[in-house]
N, C-alpha and C positions, 0 to 999 in steps of 0.2 A: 742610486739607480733602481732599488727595487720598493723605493718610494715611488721613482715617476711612473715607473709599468705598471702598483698599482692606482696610482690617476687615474691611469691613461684606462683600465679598466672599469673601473666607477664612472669614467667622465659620461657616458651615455645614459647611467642611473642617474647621476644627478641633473643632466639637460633635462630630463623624463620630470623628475620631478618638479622644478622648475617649469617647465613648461605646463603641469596638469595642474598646479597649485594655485587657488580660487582667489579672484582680485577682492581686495579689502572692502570697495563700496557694495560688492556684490556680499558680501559675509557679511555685514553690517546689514545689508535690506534685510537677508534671512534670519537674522536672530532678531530683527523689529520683529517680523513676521511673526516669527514663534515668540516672541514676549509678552504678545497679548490671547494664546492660546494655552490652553491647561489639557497636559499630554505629556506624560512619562513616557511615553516610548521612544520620543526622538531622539533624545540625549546629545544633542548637538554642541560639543563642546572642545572638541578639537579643531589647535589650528586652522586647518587644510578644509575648506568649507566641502573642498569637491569631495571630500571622504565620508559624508553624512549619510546619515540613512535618507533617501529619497530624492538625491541630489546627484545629477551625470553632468560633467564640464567634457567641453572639446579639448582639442589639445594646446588652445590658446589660453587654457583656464576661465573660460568664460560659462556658467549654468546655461546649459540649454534644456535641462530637464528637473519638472520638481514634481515628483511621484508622490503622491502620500495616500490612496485609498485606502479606506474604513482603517483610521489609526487612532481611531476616537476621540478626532482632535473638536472642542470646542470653544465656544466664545467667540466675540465678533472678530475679523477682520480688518484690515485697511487697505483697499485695493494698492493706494500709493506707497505702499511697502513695500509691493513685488515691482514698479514703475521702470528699479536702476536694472533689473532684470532683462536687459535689451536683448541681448541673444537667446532668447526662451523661445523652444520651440514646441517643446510638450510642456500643461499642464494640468495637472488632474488629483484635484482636493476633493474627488468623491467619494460619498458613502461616509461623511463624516455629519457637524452639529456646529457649521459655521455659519455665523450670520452677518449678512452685509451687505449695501445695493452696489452696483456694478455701475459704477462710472464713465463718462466717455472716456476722461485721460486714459483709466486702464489697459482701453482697446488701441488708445494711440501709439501710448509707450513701449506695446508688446506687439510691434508689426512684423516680428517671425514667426508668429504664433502660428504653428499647424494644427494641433489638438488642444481644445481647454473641454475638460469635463469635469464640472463640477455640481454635478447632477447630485439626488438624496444629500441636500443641505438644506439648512434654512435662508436661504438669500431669498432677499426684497427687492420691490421697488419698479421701475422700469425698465427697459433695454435702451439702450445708447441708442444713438441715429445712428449709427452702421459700425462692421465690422469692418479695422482699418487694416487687418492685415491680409494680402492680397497671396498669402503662403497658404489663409486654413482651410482646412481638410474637414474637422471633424468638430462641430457644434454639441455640445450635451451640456443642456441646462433642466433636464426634465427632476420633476421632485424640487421641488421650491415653493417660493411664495411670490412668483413673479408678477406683476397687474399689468392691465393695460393695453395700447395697442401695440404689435411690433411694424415696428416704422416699415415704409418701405424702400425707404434706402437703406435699409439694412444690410441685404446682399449683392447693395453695387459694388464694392471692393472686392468682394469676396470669389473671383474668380476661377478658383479651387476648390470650392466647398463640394463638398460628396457625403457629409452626413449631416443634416438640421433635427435636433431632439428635446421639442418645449416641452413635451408630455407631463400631466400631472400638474398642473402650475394654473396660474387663475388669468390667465389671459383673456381678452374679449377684442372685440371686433370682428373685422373681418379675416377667414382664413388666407395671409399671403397666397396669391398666386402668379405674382410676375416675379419669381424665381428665378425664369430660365431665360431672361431672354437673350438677344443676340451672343453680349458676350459677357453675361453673367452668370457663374455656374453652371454652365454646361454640361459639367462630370456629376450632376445630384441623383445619389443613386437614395437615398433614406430622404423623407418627409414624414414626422409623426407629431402631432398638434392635437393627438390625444388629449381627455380627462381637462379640460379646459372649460372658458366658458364664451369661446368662439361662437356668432351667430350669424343671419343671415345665409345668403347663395356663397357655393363654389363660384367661384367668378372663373372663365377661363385663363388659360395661362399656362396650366398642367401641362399640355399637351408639346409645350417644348422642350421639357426637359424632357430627349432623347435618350436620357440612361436612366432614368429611375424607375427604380427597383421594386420599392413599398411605399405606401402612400397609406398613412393612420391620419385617419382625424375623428376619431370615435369621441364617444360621451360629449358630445357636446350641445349646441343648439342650433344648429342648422340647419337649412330649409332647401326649399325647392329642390328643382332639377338637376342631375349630374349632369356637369358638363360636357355636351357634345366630344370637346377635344379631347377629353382625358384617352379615349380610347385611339389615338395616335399617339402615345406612349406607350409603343410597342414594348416595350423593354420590362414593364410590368410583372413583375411575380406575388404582387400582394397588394389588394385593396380592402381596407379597414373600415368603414363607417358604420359601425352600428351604433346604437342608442342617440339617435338624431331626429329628425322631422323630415327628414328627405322623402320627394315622392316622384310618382309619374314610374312609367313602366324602365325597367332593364332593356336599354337598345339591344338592336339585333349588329351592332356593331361592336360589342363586347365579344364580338368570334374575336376581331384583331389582334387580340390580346393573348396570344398563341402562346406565351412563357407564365400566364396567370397560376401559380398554385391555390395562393388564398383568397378566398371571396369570403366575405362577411359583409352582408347590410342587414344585418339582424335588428331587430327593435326599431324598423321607420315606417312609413305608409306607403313604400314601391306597391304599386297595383300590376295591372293587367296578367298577360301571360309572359312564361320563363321563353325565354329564346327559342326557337323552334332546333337549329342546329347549335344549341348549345356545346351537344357533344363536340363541336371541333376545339375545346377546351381541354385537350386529351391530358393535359399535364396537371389538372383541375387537382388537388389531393385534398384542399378542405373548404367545404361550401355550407355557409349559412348564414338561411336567408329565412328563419324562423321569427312569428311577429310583425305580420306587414300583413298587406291584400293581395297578394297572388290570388290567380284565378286559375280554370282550366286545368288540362289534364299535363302531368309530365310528359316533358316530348322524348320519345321514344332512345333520340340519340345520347340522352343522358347516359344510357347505358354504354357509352360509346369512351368516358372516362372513367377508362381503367386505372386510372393512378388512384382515382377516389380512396380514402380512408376515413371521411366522416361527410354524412348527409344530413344535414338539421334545416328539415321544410316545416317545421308544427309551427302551429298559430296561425295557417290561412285560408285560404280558402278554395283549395286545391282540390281537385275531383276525378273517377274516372276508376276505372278497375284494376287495381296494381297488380293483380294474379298474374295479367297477361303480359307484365315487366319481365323483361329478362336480365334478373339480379345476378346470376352467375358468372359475367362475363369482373362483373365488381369484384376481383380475387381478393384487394387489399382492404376492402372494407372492414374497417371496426366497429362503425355505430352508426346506427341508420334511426332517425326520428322524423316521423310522418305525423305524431300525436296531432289532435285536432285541426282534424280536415275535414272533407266529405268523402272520403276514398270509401272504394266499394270493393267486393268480390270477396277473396280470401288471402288466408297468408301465403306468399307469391312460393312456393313449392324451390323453385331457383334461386331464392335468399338462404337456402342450406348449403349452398354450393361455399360459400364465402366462410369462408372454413374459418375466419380470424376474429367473427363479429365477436364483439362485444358486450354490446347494449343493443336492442332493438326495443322502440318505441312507437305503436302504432295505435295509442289510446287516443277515445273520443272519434269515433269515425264510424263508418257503417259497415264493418268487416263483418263474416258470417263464415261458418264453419266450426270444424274440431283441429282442434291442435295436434299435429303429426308426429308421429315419434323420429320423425327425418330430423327435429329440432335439434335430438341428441347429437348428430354429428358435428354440430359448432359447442367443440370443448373448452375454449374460451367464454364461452358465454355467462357473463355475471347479471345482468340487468334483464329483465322484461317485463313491458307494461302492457297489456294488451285488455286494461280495462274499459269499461263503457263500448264494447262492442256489441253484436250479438253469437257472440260462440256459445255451445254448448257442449255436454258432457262434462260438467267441473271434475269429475269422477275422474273419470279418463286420465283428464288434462291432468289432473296434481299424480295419478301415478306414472305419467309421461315424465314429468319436469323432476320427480323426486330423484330422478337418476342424472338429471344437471349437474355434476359434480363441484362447477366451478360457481354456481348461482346465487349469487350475496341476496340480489333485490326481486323480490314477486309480488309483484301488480296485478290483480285479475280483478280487481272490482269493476262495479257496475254491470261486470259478465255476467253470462251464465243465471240469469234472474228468473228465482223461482224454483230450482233445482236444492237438492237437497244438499248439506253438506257430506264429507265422506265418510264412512263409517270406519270405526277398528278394523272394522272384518278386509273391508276395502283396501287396508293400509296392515295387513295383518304382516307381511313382511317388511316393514319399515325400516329401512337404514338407509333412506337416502336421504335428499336434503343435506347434504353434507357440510355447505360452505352459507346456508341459506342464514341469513340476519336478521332480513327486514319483509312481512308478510304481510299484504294487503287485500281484504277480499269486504270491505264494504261496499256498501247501497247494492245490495243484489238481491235482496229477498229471500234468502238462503233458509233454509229450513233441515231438520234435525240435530243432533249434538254435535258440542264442539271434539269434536276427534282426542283420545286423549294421547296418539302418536305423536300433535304436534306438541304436544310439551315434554319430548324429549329432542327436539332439533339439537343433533353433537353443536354446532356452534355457539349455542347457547347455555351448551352445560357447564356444570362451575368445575370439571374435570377437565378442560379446553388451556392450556396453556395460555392463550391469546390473553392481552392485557383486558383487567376489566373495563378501564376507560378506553378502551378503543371503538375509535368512529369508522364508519367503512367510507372510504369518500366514493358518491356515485360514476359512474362515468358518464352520466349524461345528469345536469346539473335541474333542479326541482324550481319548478316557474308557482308552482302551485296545487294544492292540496287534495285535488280529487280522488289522488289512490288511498290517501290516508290522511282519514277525516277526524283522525285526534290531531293531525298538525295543524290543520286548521285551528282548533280551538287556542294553540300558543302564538297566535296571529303571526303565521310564517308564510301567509300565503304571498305578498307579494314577496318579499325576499330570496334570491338565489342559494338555494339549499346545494354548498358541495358535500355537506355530512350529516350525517341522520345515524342518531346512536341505534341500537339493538329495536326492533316493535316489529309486533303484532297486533292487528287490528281488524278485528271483527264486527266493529261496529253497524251498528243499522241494517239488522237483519231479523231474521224470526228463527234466531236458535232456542234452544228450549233443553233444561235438565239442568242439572248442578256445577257452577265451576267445578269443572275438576282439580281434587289436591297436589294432583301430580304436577298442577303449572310451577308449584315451588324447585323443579329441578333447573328451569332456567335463570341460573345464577347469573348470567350476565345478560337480561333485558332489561332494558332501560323504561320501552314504554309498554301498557297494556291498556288495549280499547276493545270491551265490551257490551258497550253502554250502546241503549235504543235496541233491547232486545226481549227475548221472555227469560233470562236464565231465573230459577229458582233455587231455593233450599237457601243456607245462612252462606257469608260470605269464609271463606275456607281460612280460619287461620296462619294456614300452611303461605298462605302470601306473603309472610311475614319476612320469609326465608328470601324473598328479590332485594336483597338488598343495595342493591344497583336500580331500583325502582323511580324514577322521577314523574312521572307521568301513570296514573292510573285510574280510570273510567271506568265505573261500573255503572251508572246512571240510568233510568228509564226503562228498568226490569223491575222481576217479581220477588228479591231478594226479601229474605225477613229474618228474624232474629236479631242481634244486637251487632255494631260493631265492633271488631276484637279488638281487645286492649293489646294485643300484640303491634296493631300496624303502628304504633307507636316508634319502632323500630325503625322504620323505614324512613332515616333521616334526610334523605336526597331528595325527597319529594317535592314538584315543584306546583303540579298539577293531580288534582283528589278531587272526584264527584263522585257521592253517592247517592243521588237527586232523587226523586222520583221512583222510589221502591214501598219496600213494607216495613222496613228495618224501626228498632223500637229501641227504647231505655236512653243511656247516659252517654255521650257522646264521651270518649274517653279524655281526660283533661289532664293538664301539664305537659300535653305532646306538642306536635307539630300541627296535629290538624285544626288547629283552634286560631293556628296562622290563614286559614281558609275562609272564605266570604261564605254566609249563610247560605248561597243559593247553591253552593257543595251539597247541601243535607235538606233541603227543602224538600217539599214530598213526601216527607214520609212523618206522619199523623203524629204517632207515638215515640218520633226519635226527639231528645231532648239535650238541653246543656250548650255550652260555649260553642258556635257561636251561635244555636238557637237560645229559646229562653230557658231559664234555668229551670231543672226539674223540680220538683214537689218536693218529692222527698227520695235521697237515696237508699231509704233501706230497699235492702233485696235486691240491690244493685249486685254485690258478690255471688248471692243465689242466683240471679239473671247469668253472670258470665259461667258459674258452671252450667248450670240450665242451658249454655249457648253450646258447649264442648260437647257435656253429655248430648245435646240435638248430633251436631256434628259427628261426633267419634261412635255414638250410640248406634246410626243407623249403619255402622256394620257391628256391630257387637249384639243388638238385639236379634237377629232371626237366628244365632248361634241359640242364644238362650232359650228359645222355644227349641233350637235342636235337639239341648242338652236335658230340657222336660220329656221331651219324647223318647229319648234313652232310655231314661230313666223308669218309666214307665212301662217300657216294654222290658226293661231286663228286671223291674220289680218282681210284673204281673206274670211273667212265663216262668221268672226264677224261682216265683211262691207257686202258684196255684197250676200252671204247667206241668211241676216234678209232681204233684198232687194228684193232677189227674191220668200222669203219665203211671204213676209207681203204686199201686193199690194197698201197700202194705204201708208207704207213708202215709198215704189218704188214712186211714182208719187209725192211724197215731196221732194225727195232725186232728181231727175231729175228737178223737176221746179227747186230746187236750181242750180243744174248746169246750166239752160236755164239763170234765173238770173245772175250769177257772171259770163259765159257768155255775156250777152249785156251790164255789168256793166264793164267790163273790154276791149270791145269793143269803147263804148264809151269813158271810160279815153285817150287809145290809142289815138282815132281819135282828142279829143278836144286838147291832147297834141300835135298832128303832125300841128295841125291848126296856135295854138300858135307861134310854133316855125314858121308858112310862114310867119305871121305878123311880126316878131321880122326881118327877112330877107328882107323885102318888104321894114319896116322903115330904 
């Protein structure tokens, strides 16, 4: 009896199990599957398949789900492994190192499929002529090695589909666009055909998919006009195309698009003028439309979208007087970039308002004025370029900005041309700059010494916790070199700069007087550019101490003396010109510099050795290096010397002849002694001249 009651209590565990426990040809597909993959983590080795790691059966014991992302499974695949997998509903072998082309069978066999993502893999090859099951949802093949064209009976089955993701992949042709039609995909809320190699026009079509959401077709190669209809896909919150050949102006029917957050057509040829009621875009929060031919002045209702948090207009050719904008109304702005336009006036007074910015960018343009101490109210503010204007006061402007608390990046070159730089005296209370990194003040003409405040910036000091290899990454990304014209020389100009180690650069200006030795306190800069200037005296040993040094220009000054055998030291060095100076002797050898191309050291007459021609002769080479010290260390230790002569001389002269003429009774002690050693030294003479006639007589 108390056998059957417990039965009768097990019997529901055991139907359970029974019921969840995984059919044999289905365990059999998954361990073909895993036989030709190398991956300890799966460990699939029990019975009961539905117990596996990445494995969900329904209650008929049938796999409807095979979960494996980033499980580091690699080696190739056999689509027809997964085939007996009929009830599969989700699957998703992303973020792994499987390789393999995608067959039609695959798509036939697996017609419950709602999710396959097997995007960041290595799969080849083509795409099937359509997706056969008429359940899926969610497409993600992006990150692959996909070619070719995608059919476009692709998405006639596919009646459900709501996310399509080729991104990344090497496709060409034309971008699909009869997606939507009657009763295909209706629900497609994701399109991204991204990082491809897609050409030719948007053809229409867009414009019936009634739900979609985002639409990327960025980096690729396509041309012409956006499609009229796109903008009757109201539903809209994100349109992607930059880096393409798209042209012709932005309709004024882009208002429709009432749910737009993201606009991007950065990097195409859009011309004419922005929308005049743009502003009814109120939901706008990121726009950039940086790199194309815009024209004309921003129309006023821009300011009308308050969601804004990033404005990126630089690279066109935009005009008109921005003062009279009213940036205040912009509360959630973070970063504002106007760089190379025509804008005129001044910096708009009502961009202080926007309390959150971050970066403002309004280099290369025809701004005029001084920079207002209003700036300090945006306590976020890390970034600002407002090079190649015409401002003035540099003065002014660096003890404004020193109290920037938050200011990683400073761009003022090309400003302010012809002004001197700032003196000690000017910066005589110096403790700000607190967070500052990265300091630009080339091509401006600049005239007097280089300040030696700025080579104690805290964030540069080697008492800074911060790691020595730390890059600051910009918040508004570097198209190109104009603020800092030693990046140029590491030909980064076309390249997207998100990070830029540690620099200061001075270059290309008419500063004049001696590096100062105190630049050795910034322990953690990576670059220095003072080169195309007058600095003179020898090159400071003390640089020896940057040992984070990768980049250093001194070129096209009035340097002389020798090189120290110290920069020997400075093993990170990737770039070294001392071009175009006075500098002399033996270039120092079995270092690093000898890895450098002669035209590092060309210019200068008397400098010799690897990689110029070899010298004559080294003697005097060891005399030359102290000869370079003593120059160096001497010109504070010499005018001591002449102090300590003058001392001397006056506590001789007053010590002797002083109490002499002070004290009358030492005077007449002090003179008979002279009267005496006088006729005592009179005498020896004369008895010795005596001596010697005797000795000649005998």
């Amino acid at each position: 009896m108390a056998h059957a009651f417990l039965l009768f209590l097990l019997f529901p565990y055991i139907i359970s199990i029974n019921i969840h426990a995984c059919k044999q040809t289905e365990r059999s597909s998954l361990l073909s599957f895993a036989f030709t993959l190398s991956s300890p983590s799966l460990n699939w080795t029990s019975l009961d398949c539905c117990r596996w790691k990445g494995i969900t059966c329904n209650q008929d014991g049938w796999v409807t789900r095979l979960i494996l992302p980033s499980k580091g499974l690699k080696g190739g695949i056999s689509p027809s492994s997964l085939e007996n997998l009929t009830h599969l509903t989700h699957l998703n072998l992303s973020h792994n190192s499987l390789y393999a082309s995608l067959e039609t069978q695959f798509f036939l066999s697996l017609n419950r499929l709602e999710v396959l993502d097997l995007s960041y893999n290595r799969l080849f090859g083509e795409l099937p002529i359509s997706l056969s099951s008429s359940n899926i949802r969610t497409v993600d093949l992006s990150s692959n090695h996909f070619i070719g064209a995608i059919p476009s009976s692709f998405f006639q089955q596919a009646s459900n589909l709501t996310s399509f993701n080729v991104s990344n992949n090497s496709f060409t042709g034309y971008v699909p666009s009869s997606i939507c039609p009657q009763h295909s995909s209706p629900f497609l809320r994701l399109l991204d055909f991204s990082s491809n190699l897609f050409n030719g026009d948007l053809a229409p079509g867009l414009g019936k998919c009634s739900e979609l959401q985002v639409f990327r077709a960025n980096h690729n190669n396509l041309s012409g006009f956006l499609p009229e209809d796109i903008y009757n896909a109201t539903k809209l919150e994100e349109i992607a195309l930059p880096l393409n050949s798209l042209h012709g102006a932005i309709s004024d029917k882009i208002v429709n698009l009432t749910n737009l957050a993201i606009l991007d057509l950065s990097f195409n040829h859009f011309g004419g003028k922005l929308p005049l009621n743009l502003g009814k875009l109120s939901k706008l929060k990121f726009v950039t439309l940086d790199f194309n031919n815009l024209e004309g002045a921003l129309p006023p209702s821009l300011m009308n979208c308050t969601n804004l948090v990033e404005l990126r207009l630089g690279n066109n050719n935009l005009e008109g007087d921005i003062s009279v904008l009213d940036f205040s109304r912009l509360s959630q702005l973070t970063k504002l970039d106007l760089r190379i336009n025509n804008f005129t006036g001044t910096v708009p007074v009502s961009l202080y308002s926007c309390r959150f910015l971050k970066a403002i960018r309004l280099a290369e343009n025809h701004l005029e004025g001084q920079i207002q101490a209003e700036i300090l109210s945006l306590k976020f503010l890390s970034l600002i370029s407002f090079g190649y204007n015409r401002f003035t006061n540099l003065t002014g402007a660096m003890k404004i900005l020193m109290s920037c608390k938050s200011l990683h990046t400073l761009c003022l070159s090309g400003s302010f041309v012809g002004e001197g730089m700032p003196s000690d005296d000017d910066m005589v209370d110096f403790d700000g700059f607190q967070n500052l990194r990265v300091l630009g003040l080339v091509r401006s003409n600049l005239t007097g010494k280089f300040p030696q405040q700025l080579c104690r910036l805290p964030r540069l000091l080697h008492e800074r916790t911060a790691s020595q290899g730390e890059n600051y990454e910009f918040e508004l990304p570097v198209f190109s070199a104009n603020c800092f014209r030693i990046i140029a020389n590491q030909n980064f100009q076309s390249q997207k700069l998100d990070f830029v180690p540690a620099t200061i650069d001075l270059s290309t200006n008419n500063i004049v007087g001696d590096i100062p030795t105190e630049i050795s306190q910034l322990q953690l800069l990576h670059t220095l550019g003072l080169d195309s200037n007058n600095f003179s005296g020898v090159i400071p040993d003390q640089i020896s101490n940057l040992r984070n040094l990768e980049v250093l220009n001194l070129s096209m000054n009035q340097l002389s003396g020798i090189i120290p055998s110290s920069l020997a030291s400075l093993n990170f060095l990737k770039e070294f010109n001392v071009s175009d100076n006075n500098l002399e002797g033996s270039i120092p050898t079995g270092t690093q510099l000898q890895s450098f191309e002669a035209s590092a050291f060309e210019g200068n007459p008397k400098l010799c050795g690897a990689p110029l021609p070899r010298c004559e002769s080294n003697k005097g080479i060891d005399a030359d290096n102290k000869n370079n010290k003593d120059v160096q260390n001497g010109l504070h230790e010499l005018p001591w010397f002449y102090i300590f002569i003058a001392l001397g001389f006056i506590v001789g002269f007053w010590g002797v002849c002083g109490s002499l003429i002070i004290n009358k009774i030492w005077r007449y002690a002090y003179f008979r002694f002279i009267d005496n050693l006088q006729d005592r030294v009179y005498v020896m003479v004369i008895v010795r001249i005596n001596m010697m006639k005797k000795r000649l007589r005998g």
